[in-house]
C-alpha positions as CSV (number, residue, x, y, z in Angstrom):
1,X,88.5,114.9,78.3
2,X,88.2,112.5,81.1
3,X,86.4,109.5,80.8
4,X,83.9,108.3,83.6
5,X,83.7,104.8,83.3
6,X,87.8,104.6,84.1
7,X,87.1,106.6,87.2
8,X,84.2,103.5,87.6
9,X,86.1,100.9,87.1
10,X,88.9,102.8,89.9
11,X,86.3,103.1,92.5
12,X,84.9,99.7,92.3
13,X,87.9,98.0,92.3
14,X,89.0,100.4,95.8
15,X,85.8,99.7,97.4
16,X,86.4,96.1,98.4
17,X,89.6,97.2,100.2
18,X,88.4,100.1,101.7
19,X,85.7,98.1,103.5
20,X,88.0,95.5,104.6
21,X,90.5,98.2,105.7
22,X,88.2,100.5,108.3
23,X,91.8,102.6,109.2
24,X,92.2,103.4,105.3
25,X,88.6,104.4,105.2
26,X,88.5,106.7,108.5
27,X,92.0,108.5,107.3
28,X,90.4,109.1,103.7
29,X,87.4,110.6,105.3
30,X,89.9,112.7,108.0
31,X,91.7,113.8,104.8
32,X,88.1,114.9,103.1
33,X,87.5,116.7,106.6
34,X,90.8,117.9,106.7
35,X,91.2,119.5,103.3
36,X,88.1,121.7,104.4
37,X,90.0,122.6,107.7
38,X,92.9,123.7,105.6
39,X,90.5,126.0,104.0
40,X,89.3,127.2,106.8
41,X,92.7,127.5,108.6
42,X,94.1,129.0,105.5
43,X,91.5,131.7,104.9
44,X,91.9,133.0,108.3
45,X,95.6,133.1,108.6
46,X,95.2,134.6,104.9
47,X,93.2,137.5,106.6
48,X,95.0,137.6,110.0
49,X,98.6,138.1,108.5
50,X,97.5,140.0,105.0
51,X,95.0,142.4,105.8
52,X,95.4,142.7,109.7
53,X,99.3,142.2,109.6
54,X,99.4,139.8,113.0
55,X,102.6,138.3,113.1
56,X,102.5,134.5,111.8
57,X,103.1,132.7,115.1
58,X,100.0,134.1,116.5
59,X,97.8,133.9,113.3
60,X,99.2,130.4,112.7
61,X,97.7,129.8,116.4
62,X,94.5,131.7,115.7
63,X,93.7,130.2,113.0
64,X,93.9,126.5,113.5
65,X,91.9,126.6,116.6
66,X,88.9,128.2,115.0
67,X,89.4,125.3,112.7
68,X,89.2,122.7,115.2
69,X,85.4,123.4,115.9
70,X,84.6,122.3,112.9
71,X,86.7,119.7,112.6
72,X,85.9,117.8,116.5
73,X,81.9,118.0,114.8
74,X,82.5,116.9,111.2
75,X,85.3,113.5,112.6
76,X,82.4,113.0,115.4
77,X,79.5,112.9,112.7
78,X,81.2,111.4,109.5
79,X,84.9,109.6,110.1
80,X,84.8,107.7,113.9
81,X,80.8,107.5,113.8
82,X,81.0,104.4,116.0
83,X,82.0,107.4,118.6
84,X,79.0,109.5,118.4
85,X,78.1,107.6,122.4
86,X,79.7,109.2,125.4
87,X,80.6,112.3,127.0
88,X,81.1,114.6,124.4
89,X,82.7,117.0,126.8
90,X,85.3,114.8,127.4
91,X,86.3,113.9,123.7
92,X,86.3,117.7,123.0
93,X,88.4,118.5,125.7
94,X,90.5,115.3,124.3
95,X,90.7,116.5,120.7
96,X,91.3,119.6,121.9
97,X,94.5,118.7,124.0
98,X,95.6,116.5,120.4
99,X,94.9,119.4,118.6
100,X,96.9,121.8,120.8
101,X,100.4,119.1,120.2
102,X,99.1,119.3,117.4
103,X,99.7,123.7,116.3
104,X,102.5,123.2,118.7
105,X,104.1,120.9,116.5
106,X,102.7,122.5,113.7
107,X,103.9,125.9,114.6
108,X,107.3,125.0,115.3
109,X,107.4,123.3,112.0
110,X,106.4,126.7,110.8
111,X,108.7,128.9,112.5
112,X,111.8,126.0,111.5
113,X,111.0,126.8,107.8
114,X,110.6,130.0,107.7
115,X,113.1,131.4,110.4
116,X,115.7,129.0,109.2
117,X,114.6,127.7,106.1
118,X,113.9,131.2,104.4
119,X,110.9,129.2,103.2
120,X,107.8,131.1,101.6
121,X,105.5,130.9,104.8
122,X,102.2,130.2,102.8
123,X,104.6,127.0,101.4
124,X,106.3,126.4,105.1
125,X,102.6,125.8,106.0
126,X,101.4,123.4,103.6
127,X,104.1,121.2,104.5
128,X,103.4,121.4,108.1
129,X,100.0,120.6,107.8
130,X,100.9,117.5,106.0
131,X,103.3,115.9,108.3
132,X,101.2,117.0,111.3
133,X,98.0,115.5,110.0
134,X,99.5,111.8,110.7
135,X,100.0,113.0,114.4
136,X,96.4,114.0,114.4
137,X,95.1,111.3,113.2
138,X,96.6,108.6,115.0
139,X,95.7,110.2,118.2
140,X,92.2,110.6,117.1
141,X,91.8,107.7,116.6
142,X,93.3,105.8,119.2
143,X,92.7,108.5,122.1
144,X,89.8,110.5,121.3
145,X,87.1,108.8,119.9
146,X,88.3,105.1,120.5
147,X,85.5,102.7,121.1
């Protein structure tokens, strides 16, 4: 059964550091954001390539963009706060243009594994979402919504 007061003792002893380390903080909370985009990018490919048969490349593509709405409002709102001022516009066309390197990268990641790789493709794209994530995030940071 697990015990609570470990957990306790875990989080108060991260806290300190997470508040002296902002970047730590802000990629833990693009993580949280993050795991729900994977959802979201994983449900539609899901539907796009398994009940609609699209060919991968194109559901890969479809997918994460719809999952980039929600991610440009949720990193706004919750991870880079400090970056609510400004044109909005601007930083959405920004994230967008990140987030565009960012399926590129992601699909060709994609297509590597599973073209050449023989790599399940559900697999292939779990592990480019993990090494593409760093990408995002350090341009999200330092591009879009830097103060």
């Amino acid at each position: 059964m697990f015990n609570i007061d470990i957990f306790k003792k875990i989080l108060y002893k991260c806290l300190p550091f997470l508040e002296r380390h902002n970047s730590v903080r802000q990629f833990m909370k693009f993580c949280i954001i993050g795991s729900t985009n994977v959802a979201i990018d994983f449900s539609i490919y899901f539907i796009l390539t398994r009940l609609f048969k699209i060919y991968f490349i194109i559901a890969n593509v479809g997918s994460f963009l719809c999952a980039i709405t929600w991610s440009f409002y949720m990193n706004k709102r919750w991870t880079f706060r400090h970056a609510l001022s400004g044109d909005m516009k601007k930083k959405y066309i920004k994230f967008f243009i990140v987030n565009a390197i960012g399926v590129t990268l992601q699909t060709l990641i994609l297509y590597i594994l599973v073209t050449f790789g023989e790599m399940h493709d559900l697999l292939s794209k779990c592990i480019a979402i993990v090494l593409v994530t760093f990408w995002n995030f350090f341009a999200s940071k330092y591009w879009v919504f830097k103060i």
